[in-house]
N, CA, C and O atoms as a Tripos MOL2 file, in Angstrom:
@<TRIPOS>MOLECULE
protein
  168   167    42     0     0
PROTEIN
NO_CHARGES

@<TRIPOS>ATOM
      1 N          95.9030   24.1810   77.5770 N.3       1 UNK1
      2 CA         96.3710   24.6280   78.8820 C.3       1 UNK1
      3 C          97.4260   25.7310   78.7350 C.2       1 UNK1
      4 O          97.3870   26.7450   79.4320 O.2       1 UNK1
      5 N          98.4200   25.4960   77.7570 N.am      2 UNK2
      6 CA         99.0650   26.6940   77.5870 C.3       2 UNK2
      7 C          98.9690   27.9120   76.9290 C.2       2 UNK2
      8 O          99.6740   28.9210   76.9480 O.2       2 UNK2
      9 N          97.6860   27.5300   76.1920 N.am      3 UNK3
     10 CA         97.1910   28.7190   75.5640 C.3       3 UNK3
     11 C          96.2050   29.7990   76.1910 C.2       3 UNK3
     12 O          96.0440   30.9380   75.7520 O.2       3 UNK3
     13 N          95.3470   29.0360   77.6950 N.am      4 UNK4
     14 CA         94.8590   29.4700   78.4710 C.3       4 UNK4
     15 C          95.7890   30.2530   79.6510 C.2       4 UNK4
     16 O          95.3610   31.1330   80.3980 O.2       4 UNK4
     17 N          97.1290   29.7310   79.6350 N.am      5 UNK5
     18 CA         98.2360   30.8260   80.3010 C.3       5 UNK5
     19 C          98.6780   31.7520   79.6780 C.2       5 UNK5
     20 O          99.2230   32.6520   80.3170 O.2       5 UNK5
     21 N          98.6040   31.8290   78.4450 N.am      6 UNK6
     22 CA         98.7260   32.8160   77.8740 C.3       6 UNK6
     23 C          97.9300   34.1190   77.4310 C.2       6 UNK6
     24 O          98.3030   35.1860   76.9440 O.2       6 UNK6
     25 N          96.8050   33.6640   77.7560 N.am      7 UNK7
     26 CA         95.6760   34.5450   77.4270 C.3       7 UNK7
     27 C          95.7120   35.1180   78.3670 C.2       7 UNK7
     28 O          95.6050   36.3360   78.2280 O.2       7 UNK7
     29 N          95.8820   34.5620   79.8440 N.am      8 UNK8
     30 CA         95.6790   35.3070   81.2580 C.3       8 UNK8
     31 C          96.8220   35.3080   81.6420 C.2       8 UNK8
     32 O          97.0340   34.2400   82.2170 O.2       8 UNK8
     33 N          97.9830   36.1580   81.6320 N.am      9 UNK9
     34 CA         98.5050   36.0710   81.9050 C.3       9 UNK9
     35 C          98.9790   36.5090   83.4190 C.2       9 UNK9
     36 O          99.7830   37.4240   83.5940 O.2       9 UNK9
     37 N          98.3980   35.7620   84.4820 N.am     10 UNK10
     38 CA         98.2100   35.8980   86.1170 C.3      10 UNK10
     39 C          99.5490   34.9900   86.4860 C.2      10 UNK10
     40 O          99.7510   33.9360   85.8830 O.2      10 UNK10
     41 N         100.3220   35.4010   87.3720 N.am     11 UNK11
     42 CA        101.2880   34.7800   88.6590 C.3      11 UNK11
     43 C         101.3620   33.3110   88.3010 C.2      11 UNK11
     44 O         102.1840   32.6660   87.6490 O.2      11 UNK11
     45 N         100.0290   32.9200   89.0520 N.am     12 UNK12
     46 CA        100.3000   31.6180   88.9690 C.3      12 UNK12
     47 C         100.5410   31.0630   88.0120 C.2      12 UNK12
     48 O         101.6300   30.4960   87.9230 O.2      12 UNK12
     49 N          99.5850   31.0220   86.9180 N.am     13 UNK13
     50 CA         99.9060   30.7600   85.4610 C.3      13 UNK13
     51 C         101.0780   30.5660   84.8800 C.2      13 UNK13
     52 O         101.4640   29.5090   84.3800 O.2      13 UNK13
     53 N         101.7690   31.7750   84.9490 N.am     14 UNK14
     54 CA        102.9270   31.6950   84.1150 C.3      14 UNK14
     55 C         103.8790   31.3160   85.2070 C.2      14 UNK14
     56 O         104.8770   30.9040   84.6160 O.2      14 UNK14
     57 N         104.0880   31.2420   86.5390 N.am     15 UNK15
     58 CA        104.8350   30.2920   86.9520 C.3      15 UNK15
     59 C         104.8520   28.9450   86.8640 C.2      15 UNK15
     60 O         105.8280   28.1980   86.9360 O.2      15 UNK15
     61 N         103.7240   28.6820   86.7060 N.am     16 UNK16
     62 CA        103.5610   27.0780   86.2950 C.3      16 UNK16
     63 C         104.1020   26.4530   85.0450 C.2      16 UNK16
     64 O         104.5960   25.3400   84.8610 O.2      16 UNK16
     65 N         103.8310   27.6830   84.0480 N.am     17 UNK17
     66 CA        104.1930   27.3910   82.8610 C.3      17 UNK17
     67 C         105.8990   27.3240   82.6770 C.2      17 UNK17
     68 O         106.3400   26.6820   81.7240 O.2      17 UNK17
     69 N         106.9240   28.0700   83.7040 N.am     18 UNK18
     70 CA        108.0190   27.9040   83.6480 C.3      18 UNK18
     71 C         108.0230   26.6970   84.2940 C.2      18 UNK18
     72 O         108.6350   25.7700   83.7650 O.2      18 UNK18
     73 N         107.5650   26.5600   85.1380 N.am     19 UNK19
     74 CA        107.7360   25.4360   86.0630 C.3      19 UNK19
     75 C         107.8030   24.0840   85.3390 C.2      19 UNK19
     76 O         108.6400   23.1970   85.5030 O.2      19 UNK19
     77 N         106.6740   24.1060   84.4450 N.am     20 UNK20
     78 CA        106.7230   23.0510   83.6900 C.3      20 UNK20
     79 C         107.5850   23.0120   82.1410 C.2      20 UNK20
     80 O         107.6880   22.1490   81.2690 O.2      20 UNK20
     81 N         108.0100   24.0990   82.2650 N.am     21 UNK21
     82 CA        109.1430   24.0850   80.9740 C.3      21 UNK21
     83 C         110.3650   23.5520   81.9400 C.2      21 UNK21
     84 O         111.3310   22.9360   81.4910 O.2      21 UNK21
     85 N         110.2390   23.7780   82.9070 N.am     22 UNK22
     86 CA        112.2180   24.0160   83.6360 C.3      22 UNK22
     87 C         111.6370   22.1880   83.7460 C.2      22 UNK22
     88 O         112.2670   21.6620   82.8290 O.2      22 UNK22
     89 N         110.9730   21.3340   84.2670 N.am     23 UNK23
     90 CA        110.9820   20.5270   84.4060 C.3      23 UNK23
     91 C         110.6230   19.5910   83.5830 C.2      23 UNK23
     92 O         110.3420   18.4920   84.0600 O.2      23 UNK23
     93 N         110.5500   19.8010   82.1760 N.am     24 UNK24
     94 CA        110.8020   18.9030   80.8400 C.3      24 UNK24
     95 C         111.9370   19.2380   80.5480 C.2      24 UNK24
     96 O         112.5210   18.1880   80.2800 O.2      24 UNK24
     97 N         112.6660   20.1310   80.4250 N.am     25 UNK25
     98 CA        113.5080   20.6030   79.7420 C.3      25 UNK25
     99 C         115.0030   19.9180   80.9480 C.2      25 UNK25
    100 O         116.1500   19.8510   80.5040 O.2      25 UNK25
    101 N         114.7790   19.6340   81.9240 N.am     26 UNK26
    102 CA        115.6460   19.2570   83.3620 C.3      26 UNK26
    103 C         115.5240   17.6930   82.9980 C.2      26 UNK26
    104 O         116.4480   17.0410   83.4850 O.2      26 UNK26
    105 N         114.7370   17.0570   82.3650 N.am     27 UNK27
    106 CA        114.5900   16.1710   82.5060 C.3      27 UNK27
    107 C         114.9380   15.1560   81.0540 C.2      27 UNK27
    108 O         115.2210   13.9720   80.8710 O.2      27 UNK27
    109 N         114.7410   16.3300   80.2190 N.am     28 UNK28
    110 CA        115.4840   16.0920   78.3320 C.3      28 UNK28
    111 C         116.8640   15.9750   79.0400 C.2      28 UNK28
    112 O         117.3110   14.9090   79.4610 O.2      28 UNK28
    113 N         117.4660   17.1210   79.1260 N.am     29 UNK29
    114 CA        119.1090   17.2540   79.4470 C.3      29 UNK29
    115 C         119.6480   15.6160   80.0590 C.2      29 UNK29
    116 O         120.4590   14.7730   79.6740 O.2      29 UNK29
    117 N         118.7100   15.7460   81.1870 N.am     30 UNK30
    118 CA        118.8690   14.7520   82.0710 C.3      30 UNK30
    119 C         119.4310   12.6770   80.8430 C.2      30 UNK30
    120 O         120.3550   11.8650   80.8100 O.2      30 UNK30
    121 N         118.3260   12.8700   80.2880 N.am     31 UNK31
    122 CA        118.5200   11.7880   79.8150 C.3      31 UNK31
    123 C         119.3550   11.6030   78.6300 C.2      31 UNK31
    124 O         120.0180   10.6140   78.3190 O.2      31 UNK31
    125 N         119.1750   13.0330   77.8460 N.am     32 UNK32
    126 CA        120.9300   12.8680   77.0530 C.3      32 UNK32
    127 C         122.1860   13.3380   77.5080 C.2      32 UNK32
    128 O         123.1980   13.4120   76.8100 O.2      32 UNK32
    129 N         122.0850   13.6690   78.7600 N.am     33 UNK33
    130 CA        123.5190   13.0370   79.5630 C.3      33 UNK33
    131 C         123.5210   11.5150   79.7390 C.2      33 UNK33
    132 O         124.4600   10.8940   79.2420 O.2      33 UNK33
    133 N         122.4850   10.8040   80.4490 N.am     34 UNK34
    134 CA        122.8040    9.4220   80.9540 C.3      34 UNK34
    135 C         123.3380    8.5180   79.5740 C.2      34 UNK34
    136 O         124.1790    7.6370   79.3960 O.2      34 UNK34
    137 N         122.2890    9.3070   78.6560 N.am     35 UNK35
    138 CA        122.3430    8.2330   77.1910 C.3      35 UNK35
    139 C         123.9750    8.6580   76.8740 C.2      35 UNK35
    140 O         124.5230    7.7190   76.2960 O.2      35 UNK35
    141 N         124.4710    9.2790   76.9920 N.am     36 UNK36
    142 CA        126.2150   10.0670   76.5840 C.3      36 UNK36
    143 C         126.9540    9.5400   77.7770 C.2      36 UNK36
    144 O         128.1110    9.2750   77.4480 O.2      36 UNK36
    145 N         126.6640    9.2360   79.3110 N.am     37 UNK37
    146 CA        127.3050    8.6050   80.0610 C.3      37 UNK37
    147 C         127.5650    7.0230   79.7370 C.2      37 UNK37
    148 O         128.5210    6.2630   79.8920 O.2      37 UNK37
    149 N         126.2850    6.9070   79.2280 N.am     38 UNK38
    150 CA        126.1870    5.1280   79.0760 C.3      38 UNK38
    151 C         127.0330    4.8410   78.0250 C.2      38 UNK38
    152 O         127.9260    4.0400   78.2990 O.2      38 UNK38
    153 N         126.9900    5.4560   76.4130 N.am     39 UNK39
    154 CA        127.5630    5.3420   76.0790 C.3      39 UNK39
    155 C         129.0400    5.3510   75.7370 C.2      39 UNK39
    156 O         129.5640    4.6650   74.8590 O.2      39 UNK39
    157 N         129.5960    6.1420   76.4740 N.am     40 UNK40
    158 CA        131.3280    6.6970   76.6260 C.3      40 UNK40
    159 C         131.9300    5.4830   77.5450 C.2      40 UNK40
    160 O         133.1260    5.2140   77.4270 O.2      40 UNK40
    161 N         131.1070    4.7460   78.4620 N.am     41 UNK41
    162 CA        131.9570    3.4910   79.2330 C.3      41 UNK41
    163 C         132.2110    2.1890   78.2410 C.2      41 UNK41
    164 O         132.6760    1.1900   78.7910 O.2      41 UNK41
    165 N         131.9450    2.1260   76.8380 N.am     42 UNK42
    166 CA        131.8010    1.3280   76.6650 C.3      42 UNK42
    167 C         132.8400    1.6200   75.1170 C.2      42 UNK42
    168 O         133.0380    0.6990   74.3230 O.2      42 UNK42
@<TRIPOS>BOND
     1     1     2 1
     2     2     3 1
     3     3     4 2
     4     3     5 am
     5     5     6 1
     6     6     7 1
     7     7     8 2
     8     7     9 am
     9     9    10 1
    10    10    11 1
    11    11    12 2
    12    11    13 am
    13    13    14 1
    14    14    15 1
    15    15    16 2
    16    15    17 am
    17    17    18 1
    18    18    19 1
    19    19    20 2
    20    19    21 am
    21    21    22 1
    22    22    23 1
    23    23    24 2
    24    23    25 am
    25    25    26 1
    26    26    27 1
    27    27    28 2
    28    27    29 am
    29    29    30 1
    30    30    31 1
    31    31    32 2
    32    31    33 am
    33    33    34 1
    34    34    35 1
    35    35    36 2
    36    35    37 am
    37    37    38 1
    38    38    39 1
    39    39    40 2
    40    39    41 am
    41    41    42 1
    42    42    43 1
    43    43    44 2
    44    43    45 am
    45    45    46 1
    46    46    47 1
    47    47    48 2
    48    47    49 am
    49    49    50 1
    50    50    51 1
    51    51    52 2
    52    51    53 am
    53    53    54 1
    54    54    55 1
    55    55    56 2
    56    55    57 am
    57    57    58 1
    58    58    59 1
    59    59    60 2
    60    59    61 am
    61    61    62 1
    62    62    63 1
    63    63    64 2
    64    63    65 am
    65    65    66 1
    66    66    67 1
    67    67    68 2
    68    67    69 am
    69    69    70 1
    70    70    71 1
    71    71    72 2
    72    71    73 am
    73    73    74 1
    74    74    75 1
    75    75    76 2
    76    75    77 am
    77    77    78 1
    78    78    79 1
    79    79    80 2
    80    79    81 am
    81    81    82 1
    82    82    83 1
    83    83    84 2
    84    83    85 am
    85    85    86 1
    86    86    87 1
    87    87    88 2
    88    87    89 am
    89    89    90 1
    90    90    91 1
    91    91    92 2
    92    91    93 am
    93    93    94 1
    94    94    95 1
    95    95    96 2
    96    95    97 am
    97    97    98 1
    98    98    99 1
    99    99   100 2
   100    99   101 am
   101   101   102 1
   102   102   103 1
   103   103   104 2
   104   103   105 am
   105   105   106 1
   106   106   107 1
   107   107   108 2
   108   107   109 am
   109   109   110 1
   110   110   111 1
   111   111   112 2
   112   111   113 am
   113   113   114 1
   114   114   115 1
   115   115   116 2
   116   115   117 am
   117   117   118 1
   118   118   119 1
   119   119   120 2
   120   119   121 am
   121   121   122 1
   122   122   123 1
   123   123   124 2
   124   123   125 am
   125   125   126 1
   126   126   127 1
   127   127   128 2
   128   127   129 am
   129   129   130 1
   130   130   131 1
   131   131   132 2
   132   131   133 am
   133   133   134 1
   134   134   135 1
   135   135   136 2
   136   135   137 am
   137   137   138 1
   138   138   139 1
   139   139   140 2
   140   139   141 am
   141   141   142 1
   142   142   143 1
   143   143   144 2
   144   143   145 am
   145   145   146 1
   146   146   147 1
   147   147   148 2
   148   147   149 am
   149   149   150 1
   150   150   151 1
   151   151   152 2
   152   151   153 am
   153   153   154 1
   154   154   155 1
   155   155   156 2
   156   155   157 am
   157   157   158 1
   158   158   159 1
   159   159   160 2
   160   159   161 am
   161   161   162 1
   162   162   163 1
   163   163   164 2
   164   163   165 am
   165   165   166 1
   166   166   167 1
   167   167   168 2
@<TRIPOS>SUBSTRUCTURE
     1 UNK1         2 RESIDUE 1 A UNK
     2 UNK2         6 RESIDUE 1 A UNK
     3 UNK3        10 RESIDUE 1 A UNK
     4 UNK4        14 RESIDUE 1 A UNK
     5 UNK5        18 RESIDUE 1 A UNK
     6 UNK6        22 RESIDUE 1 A UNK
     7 UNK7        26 RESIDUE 1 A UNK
     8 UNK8        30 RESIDUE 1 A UNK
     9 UNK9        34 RESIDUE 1 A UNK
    10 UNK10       38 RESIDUE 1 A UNK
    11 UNK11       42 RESIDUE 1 A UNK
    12 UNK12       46 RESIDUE 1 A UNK
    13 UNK13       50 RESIDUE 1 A UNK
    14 UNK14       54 RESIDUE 1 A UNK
    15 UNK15       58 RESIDUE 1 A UNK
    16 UNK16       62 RESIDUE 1 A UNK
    17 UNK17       66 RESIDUE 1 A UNK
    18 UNK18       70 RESIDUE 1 A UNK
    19 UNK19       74 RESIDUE 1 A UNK
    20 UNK20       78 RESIDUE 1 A UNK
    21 UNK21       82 RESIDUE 1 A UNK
    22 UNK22       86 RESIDUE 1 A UNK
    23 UNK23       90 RESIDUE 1 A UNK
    24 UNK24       94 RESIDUE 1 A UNK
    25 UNK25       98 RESIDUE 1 A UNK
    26 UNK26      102 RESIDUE 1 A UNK
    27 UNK27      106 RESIDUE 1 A UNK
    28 UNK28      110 RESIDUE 1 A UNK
    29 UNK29      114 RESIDUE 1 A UNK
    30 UNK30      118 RESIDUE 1 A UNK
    31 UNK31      122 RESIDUE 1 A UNK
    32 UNK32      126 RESIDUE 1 A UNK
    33 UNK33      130 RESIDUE 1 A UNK
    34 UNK34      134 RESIDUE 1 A UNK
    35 UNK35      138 RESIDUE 1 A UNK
    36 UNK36      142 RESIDUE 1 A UNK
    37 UNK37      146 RESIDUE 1 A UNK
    38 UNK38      150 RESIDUE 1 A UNK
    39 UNK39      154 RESIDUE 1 A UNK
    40 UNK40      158 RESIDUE 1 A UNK
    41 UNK41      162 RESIDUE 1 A UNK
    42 UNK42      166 RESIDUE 1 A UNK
């Protein structure tokens, strides 16, 4: 799938492809904050 956005590189495509980087990458951060919140109360 990402190699097929890359080949074509059309609008939609590569917005999706950020789209879906910003929203793994939102969601990594996400959980080594909580895992660094959880741990610092204790």
């Amino acid at each position: 799938m990402i190699e097929l956005a890359l080949l074509e590189p059309n609008t939609i495509g590569v917005l999706r492809l950020f789209a879906g980087f910003f929203i793994i990458l939102t969601s990594f951060t996400g959980a080594l904050l909580f895992t660094y919140w959880i741990s610092k109360d204790e």
